[in-house]
N, C-alpha and C positions, 0 to 999 in steps of 0.2 A: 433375418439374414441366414441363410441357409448354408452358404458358404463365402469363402474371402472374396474380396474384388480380386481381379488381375494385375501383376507387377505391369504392365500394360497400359491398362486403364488408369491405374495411379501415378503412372509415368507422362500418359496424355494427358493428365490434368496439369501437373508440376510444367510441364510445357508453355502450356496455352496459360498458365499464369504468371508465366518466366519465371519459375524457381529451380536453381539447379540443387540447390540441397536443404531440406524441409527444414533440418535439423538452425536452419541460419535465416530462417525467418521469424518477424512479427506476430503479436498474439493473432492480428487482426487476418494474414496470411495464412495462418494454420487454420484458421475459421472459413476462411475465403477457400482453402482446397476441400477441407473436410463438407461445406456445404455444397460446392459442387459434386463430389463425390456422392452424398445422400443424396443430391438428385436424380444422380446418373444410376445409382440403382434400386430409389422406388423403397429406399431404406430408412426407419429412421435412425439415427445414429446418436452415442452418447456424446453429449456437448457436456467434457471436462475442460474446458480452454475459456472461454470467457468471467471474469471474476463480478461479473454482476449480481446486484441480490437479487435474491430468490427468494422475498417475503415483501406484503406489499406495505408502499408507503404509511410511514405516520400518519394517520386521521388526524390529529391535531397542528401538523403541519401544512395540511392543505386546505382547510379550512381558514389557522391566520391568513394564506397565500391569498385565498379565494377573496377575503374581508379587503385585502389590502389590494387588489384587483381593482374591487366594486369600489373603494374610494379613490381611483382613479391615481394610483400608482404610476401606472405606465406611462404617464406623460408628464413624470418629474426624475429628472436624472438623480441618482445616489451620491450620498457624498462618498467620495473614494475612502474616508477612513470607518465609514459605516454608520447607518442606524447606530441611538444611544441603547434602543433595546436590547439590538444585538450584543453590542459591545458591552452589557453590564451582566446580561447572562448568561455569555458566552465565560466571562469570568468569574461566576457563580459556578457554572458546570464547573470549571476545572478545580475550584475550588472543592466541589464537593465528591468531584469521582478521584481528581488526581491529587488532594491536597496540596493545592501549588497557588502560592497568590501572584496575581499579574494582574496589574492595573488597567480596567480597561481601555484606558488607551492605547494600547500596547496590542490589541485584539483586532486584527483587520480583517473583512471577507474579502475572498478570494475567488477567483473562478474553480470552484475543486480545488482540491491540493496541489494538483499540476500545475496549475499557475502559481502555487504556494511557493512548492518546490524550486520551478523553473525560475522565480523572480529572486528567491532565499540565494539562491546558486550564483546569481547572476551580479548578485553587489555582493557576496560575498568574497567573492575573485575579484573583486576592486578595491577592497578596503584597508590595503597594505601591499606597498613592492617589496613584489615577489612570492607573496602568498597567492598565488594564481592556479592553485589544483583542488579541487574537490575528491576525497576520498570517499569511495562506497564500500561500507561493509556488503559482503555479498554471498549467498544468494540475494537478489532483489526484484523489483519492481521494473523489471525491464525497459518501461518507456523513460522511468528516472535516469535512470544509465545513458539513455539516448538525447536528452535534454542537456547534456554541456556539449556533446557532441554538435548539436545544432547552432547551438549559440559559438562555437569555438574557445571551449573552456576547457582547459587541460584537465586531467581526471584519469582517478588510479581507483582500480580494485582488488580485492582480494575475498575469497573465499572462506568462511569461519568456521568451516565443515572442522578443521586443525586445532583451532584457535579458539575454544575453550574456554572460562574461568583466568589462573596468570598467565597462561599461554598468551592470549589476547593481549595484556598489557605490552611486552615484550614485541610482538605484531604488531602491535599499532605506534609503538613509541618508535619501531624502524623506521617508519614512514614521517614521524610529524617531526625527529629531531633534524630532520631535512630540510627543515624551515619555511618550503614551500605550499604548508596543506594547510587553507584557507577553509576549510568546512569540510565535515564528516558527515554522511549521510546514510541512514538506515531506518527499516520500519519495526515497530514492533507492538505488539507480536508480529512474526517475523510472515511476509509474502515474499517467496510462495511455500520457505519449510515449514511455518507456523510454531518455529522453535520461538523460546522469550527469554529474551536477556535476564542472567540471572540480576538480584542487587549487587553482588560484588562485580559484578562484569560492567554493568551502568557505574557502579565507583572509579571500576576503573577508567573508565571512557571517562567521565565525569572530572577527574584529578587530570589525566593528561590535558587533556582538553585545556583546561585552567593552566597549567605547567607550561605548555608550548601555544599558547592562545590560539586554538581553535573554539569556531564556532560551530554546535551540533545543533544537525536539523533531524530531527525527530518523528519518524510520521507515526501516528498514530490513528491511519486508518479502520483500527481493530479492538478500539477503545474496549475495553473491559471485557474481552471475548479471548480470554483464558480464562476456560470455565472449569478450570482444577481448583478454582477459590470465588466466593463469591463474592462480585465485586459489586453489588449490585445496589448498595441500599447509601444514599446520598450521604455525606458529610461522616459516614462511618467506617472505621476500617473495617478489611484493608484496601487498599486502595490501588490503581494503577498505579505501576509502575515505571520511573522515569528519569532519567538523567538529569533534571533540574533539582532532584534534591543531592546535585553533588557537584555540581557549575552554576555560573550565570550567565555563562556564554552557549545559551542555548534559545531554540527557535521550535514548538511545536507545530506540527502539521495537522488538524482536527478537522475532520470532512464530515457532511452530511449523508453521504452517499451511502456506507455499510453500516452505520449504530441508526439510522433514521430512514434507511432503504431509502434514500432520497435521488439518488445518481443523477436522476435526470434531468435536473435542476441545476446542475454544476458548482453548488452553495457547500463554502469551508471555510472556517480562518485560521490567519496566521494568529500565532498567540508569541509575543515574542518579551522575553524576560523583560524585568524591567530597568534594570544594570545594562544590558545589551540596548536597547532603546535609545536610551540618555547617553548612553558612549557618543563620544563624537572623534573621527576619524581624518586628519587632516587631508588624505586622497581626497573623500565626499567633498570637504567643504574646498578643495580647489579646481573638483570636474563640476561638482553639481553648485555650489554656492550655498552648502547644507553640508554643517558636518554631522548630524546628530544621526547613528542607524535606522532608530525607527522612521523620523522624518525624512529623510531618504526613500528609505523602503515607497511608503506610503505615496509623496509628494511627487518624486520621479520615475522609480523603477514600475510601480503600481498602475501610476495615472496613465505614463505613457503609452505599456502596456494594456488597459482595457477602462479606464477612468472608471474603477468600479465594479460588483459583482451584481444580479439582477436586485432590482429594487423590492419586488414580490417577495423572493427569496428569502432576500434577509430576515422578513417578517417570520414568514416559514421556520427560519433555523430559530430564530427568536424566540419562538413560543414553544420548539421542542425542546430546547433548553431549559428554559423554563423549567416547563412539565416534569420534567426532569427530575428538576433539582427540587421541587416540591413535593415529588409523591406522586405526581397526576400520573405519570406516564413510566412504566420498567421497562426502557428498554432492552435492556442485557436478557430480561426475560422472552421477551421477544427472537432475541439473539440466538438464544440456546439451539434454536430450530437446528441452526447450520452443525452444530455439535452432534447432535442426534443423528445428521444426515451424513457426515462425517466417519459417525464409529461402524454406520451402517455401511457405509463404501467401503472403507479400512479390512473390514471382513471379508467383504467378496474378495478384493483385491490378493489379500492371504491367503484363503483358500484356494483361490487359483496359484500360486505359488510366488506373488511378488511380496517385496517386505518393503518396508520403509526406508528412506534414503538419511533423512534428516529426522534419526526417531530418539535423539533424547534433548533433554535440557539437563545437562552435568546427570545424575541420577537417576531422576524423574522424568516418565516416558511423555512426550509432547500432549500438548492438550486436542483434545478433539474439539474443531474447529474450522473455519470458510475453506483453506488449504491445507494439502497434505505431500508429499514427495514421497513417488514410488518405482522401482526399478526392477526388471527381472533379470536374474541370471547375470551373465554379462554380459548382454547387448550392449551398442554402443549408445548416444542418440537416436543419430538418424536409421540405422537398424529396428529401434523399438518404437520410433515415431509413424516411420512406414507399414510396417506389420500393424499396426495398431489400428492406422487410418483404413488398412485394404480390410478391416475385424469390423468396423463401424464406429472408431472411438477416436476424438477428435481433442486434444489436449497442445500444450508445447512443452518440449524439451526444456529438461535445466540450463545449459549450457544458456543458452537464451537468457538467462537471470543470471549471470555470472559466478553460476558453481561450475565447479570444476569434478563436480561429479554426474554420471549416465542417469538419467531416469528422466519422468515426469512430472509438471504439476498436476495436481488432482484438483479442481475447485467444486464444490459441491449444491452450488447455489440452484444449477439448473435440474436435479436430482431431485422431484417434487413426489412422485408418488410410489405406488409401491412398481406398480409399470415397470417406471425409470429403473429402481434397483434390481428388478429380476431381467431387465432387457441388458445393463450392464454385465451383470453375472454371463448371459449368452454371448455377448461380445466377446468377452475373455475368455471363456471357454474355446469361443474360436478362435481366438489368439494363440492359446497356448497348444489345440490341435496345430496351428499354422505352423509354429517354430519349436514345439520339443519342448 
């Protein structure tokens, strides 16, 4: 690309896709103009906006899939609380990356974590009158934010750009001694700043949580991918870090998608305490005729919703589990890719003049990792989202994730060769001839 598009031509596109301002759409939106746009000029463009991996599937998880295929799988429905395999080394894994025991029963698949998420949300705002709000710590995962909205579930966020180590505590106890906040919801490592909750900040979330009886859902799409400590060797410290070692009122989110490159499969389970499980809630047992959580979950909120995750699947997730927790398989090593690809974009990015948005954890500078958060000067959004796209670089705004601060997410999965990182470096160069 030789030079920018036209305010023009990026105005005709926002048009014909009925968007009046970029800065207030979808990830799938900003995808949707930015690859019209690399049509319209015969350009390729950097795709920072989709969080897909960018290393390919477990070998060993498509081979169980394939096995369990060829004995003829697909014309035996699942049971909705899962394969015994899944369910025994899905609790192995956590055992051995997170040191956290949870009975496998308590270990359900799910369609992806979004159906994790979306179902966790959804009898959580039932379980008590008047607990009827979901809190997201935020920045976040943007379609999570759009999931109570859908279902018509109240829901509050805020921003932890402020909010710190005790600062946090102090923030968060505004909100729960309100009485209304039925569940807390954040990822971590964190999408899209890739900041990680320290342990005294999970304590804290951990004690309130317990103090004003909330329930914390947990995602942990990013399993072991702070790669400032190695997390990598089964049953050995140190280990992921987690809010269950300071509550029982909690609900992990564990997908197949980014530790097993699996996405495409839509295979993840809920992992849910075992204290939380066995609670029984007398709401459940006077809508559903069930008062116990898990059996809830599972029985009605799950079945109704999709009676099950694919049956292949679970085989799938089964055996990288497994591998796993034996030695056969390092994933995290596998992982590091994104970290590497990561320090390398972080570079260009500086060098042309943008810094970091979300760049410490209390002291310590953020790990290099799938996402990063980057801003220049003081554009606003939609000022640095548009410049960016008429440059050739197709990303979404924070705002979009419920920061309340200007910049970008960076995702680095599509960043494969050295191509990619010298065509990125060209793009922002025209960036920054474009705007000074």
């Amino acid at each position: 690309m030789d030079k920018p598009l036209s305010q023009e031509q990026l105005l005709s596109q926002f048009r014909e896709l009925g968007i009046e301002d970029v800065s207030h759409t979808t990830i799938r939106q900003c995808s949707m103009v930015g690859s019209a746009l690399e049509a319209l000029s015969g350009e390729k463009f950097s795709h920072l906006e989709f969080g897909v991996p960018g290393i390919p599937a477990c070998r060993i998880g498509l081979e169980a899939q394939k096995k369990a295929l060829d004995a003829g799988i697909p014309s035996i429905y699942p049971s909705v609380q899962g394969i015994p395999e899944l369910k025994k080394n899905a609790s192995r894994f956590v055992k051995a990356f997170i040191d956290i025991d949870i009975d496998p029963k308590g270990i359900v698949p799910t369609v992806g974590s979004m159906q994790g998420s979306m179902t966790s949300i959804l009898e959580c705002s039932q379980l008590q009158p008047g607990k009827d709000t979901i809190l997201y710590i935020c920045p976040g995962f943007s379609a999570h934010g759009r999931q109570p909205d859908l279902l018509g579930i109240k829901n509050l966020t805020f921003d932890i750009y402020e909010y710190r180590a005790e600062k946090l505590r102090d923030k968060l106890e505004s909100y729960f001694k309100q009485g209304n906040i039925a569940a807390i919801l954040y990822s971590n490592p964190n999408n899209p700043a890739w900041i990680c909750l320290t342990e005294e900040e999970l304590q804290i979330i951990g004690e309130l949580a317990t103090q004003y009886d909330v329930i914390v859902l947990e995602d942990m799409a990013y399993l072991c991918m702070d790669f400032r400590k190695d997390l990598s060797v089964p049953f050995q410290p140190p280990f992921q870090s987690t809010v269950a070692r300071y509550t029982d009122n909690y609900v992990i989110l564990l997908s197949g998608s980014k530790i097993f490159s699996y996405a495409g499969e839509r295979i993840a389970v809920v992992c849910i305490s075992d204290k939380l499980y066995q609670r029984e809630y007398p709401a459940l047992k006077e809508k559903w005729g069930i008062a116990k959580f898990g059996d809830n979950f599972i029985l009605n909120y799950l079945y109704v919703n999709t009676s099950g995750a694919s049956h292949s699947a679970q085989y799938a997730l089964a055996a990288m589990f497994e591998a796993s927790v034996d030695g056969r398989y390092n994933f995290v090593k596998e992982l590091r890719n994104y970290g590497l690809r990561a320090h390398r974009s972080r570079e260009i990015f500086e060098n042309n003049g943008f810094r970091l948005v979300y760049d410490k954890d209390m002291e310590q500078t953020i790990s290099d990792g799938f996402f990063y958060t980057v801003t220049y000067k003081d554009l606003g959004n939609r000022e640095l989202l548009e410049n960016l796209l008429r440059c050739g670089i197709i990303a979404i705004p924070l705002n979009t994730t419920g920061s309340g601060q200007s910049g970008i997410r960076v995702c680095v999965s599509r960043l494969l060769s050295e191509e990619d990182f010298q065509l990125l470096d060209q793009h922002l160069k025209l960036f920054v001839k474009l705007v000074g």
